[in-house]
C-alpha positions as CSV (number, residue, x, y, z in Angstrom):
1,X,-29.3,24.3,30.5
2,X,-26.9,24.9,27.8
3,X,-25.7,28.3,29.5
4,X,-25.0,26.0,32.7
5,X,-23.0,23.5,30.3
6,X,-21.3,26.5,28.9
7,X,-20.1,27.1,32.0
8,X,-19.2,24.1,33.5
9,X,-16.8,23.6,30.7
10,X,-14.9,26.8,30.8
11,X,-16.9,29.2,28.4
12,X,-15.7,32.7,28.4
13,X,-18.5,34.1,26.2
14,X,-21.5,36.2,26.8
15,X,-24.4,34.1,28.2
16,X,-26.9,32.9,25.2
17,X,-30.3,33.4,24.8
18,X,-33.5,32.0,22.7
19,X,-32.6,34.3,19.9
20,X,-28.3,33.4,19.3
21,X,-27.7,30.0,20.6
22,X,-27.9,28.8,17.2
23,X,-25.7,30.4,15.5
24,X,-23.1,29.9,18.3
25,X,-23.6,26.1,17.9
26,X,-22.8,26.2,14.1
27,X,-19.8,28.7,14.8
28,X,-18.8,25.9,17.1
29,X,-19.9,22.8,15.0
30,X,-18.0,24.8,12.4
31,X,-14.8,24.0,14.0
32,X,-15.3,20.4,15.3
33,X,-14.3,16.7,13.9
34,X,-17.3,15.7,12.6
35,X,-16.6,11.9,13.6
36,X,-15.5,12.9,17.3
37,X,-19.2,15.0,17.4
38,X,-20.6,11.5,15.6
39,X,-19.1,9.6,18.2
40,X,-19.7,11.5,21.5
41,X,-23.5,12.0,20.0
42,X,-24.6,8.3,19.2
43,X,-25.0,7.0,22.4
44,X,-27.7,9.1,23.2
45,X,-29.5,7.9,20.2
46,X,-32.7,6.5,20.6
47,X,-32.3,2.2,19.8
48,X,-34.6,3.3,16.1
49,X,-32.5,6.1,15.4
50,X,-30.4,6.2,12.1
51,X,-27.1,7.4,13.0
52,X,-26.5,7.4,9.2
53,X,-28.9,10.6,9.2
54,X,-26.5,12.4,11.9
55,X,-24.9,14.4,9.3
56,X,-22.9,17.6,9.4
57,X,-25.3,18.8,6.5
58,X,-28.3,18.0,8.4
59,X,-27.5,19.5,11.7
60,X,-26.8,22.5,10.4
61,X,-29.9,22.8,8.0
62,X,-32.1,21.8,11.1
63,X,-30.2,25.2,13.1
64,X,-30.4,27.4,10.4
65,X,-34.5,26.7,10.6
66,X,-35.0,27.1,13.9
C-alpha cells in the first residue's frame, strides 16, 4: 500500500520493501514541518488518542525499532 501511495503522488525512487521502508520514512520525516505532519496526521486519530504523544521524537524512536 505505501509503494501504491508512493506512486500516486509522483515518487521517483526505487520501490520499498519490508526491510527499507523505514529508513525512507525518517529520511523523509527528516525533512518535513513537523506541525504540517501533526496536522495532516490528527484526524485519523482514534477519539482516545493523545495527540500530545504524536511527537517527532516518538515517531522516529518507534521506526528505528521496528
Amino acid at each position: 500500500m505505501l509503494n501504491n501511495a508512493l506512486q500516486q503522488t509522483g515518487w521517483e525512487g526505487p520501490l520499498l520493501s519490508e526491510g527499507d521502508w523505514q529508513a525512507a520514512v525518517r529520511a523523509r520525516l527528516q525533512k518535513a514541518s513537523w506541525e504540517r505532519v501533526v496536522d495532516d496526521v490528527e484526524p485519523f486519530l482514534e477519539p482516545a488518542a493523545d495527540p500530545a504523544l504524536l511527537r517527532y521524537e516518538n515517531v522516529m524512536r518507534v521506526l528505528e525499532r521496528s
